[in-house]
C-alpha positions, 0 to 999 in steps of 0.5 A, a space after each residue: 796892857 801898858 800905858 800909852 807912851 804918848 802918855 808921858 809926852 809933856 813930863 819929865 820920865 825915867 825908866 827902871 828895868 829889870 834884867 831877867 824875865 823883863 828885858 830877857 828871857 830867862 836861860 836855863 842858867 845865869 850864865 846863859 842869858 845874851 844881851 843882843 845888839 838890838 837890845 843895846 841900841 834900844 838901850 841906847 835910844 831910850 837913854 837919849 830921849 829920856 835925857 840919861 834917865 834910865 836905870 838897870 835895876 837887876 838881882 845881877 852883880 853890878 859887874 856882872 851886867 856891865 860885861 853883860 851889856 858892854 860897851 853901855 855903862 848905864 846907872 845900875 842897881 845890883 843884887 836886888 839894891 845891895 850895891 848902885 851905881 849913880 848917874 855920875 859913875 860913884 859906886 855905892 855898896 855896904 862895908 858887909 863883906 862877903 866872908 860872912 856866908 863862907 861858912 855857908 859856901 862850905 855847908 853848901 857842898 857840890 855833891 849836896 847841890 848835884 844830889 839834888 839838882 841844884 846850881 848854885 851862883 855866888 855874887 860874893 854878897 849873896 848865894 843864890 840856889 837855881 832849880 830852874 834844871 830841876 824844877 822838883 827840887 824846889 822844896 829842897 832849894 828853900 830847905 837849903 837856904 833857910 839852913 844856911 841862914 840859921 848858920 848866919 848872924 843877923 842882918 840875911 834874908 831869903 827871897 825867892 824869885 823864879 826858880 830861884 832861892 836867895 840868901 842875901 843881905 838884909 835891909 836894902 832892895 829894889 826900892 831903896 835904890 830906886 829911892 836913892 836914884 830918885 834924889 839925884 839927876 838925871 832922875 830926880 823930879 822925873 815921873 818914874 817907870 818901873 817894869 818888872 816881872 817877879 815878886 821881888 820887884 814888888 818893892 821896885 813896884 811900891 816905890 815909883 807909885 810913891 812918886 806918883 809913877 807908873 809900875 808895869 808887870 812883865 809875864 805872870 809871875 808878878 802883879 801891877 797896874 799895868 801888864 806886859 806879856 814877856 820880854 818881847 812885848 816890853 821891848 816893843 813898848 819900850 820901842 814905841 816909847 823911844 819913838 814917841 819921846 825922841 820924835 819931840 825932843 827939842 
């Protein structure tokens, strides 16, 4: 169960969503997942309500989501906090180039993947290992990815999502980019809302409680203090939030 949205009537909100299993269901590839209009003009209505204040915060490339949801231009973290884009439209990303995995892109052989049922998505700062069309290759995923960081200098990690394994740059996530939204407008001094669906927002989860907000866990793969069923429950809580603030906005 998610909170009452007429809970938050009387407060300063922002919101924090996730893409993949929260506002989405998952594809059978990255590729495949469509951001549909309904979806935009929700997008649309929650920004207006909530005065700007809501942020895309997604394992995606930052450019990746912009072509996703076109013609929104929203605030965005992307590659799980690796690089953000603020409210004002300025693009914070590390000078950590992605010349550093190239060594791994090469070890990480097409036949090695095909072989083992494996797709592989490059975003340039981070190498992720889908098995979501073979879901027996997990194993085999996870045994990749740590050897291609023992390949790597300091300063990678893995994380592993749903069906998915993930080297990436170490240091920043889900809640360091929530930190950094928090310090500027339209979000700042707002009570924050974060809705996620996997372990790797768990960090996104820590962080708006820190500033006393609400976290809420989208399907089952992931735990909060508040509970959404999919995708589609959280666009119908997302739906009433939107008609509840925008019917008092001043």
């Amino acid at each position: 169960m998610a909170p009452d949205p007429r809970s938050f009537l009387g407060h300063r909100a922002c919101l924090f969503l996730d893409v993949d299993g929260t506002l989405l269901d998952f594809a059978p590839t990255p590729d495949g997942a469509l951001v549909d209009d309904a979806l935009l003009v929700l997008l649309s209505r929650l920004r207006e309500a909530l005065g700007g204040a809501v942020a895309l915060v997604s394992g995606r490339p930052l450019e990746q989501i912009d072509t996703m949801f076109r013609p929104l231009l929203m605030p965005v973290a992307g590659i799980h906090g690796f690089e953000r884009r603020s409210a004002a439209g300025v693009v914070y990303r590390p000078t950590a180039s992605g010349v550093a995995l190239d060594q791994v892109r090469r070890w990480l052989r097409p036949d090695v993947l095909t072989e083992a049922g494996l797709l592989l998505e490059d975003k340039g700062h981070s190498l992720a290992l889908h098995y979501r069309l073979s879901p027996q290759a997990a194993g085999r995923a996870l045994d990749l990815a740590r050897g291609a960081l023992a390949r790597l200098a300091q300063g990678y990690e893995i994380i592993e999502g749903e069906k998915v394994v993930e080297l990436k740059p170490a240091g920043l996530n889900k809640a360091t980019a929530i930190e950094a939204f928090m310090k500027e407008p339209p979000f700042e001094g707002c009570v924050p809302i974060f809705l996620g669906d996997d372990v790797t927002d768990f960090d996104g989860f820590a962080a708006v409680r820190s500033h006393g907000g609400v976290d809420i866990a989208v399907g089952d793969r992931a735990s909060a203090r508040w509970h959404l069923q999919g995708p589609g429950s959280t666009r119908s809580w997302l739906r009433e939030l939107a008609d509840c603030l925008g019917a008092n906005r001043p």
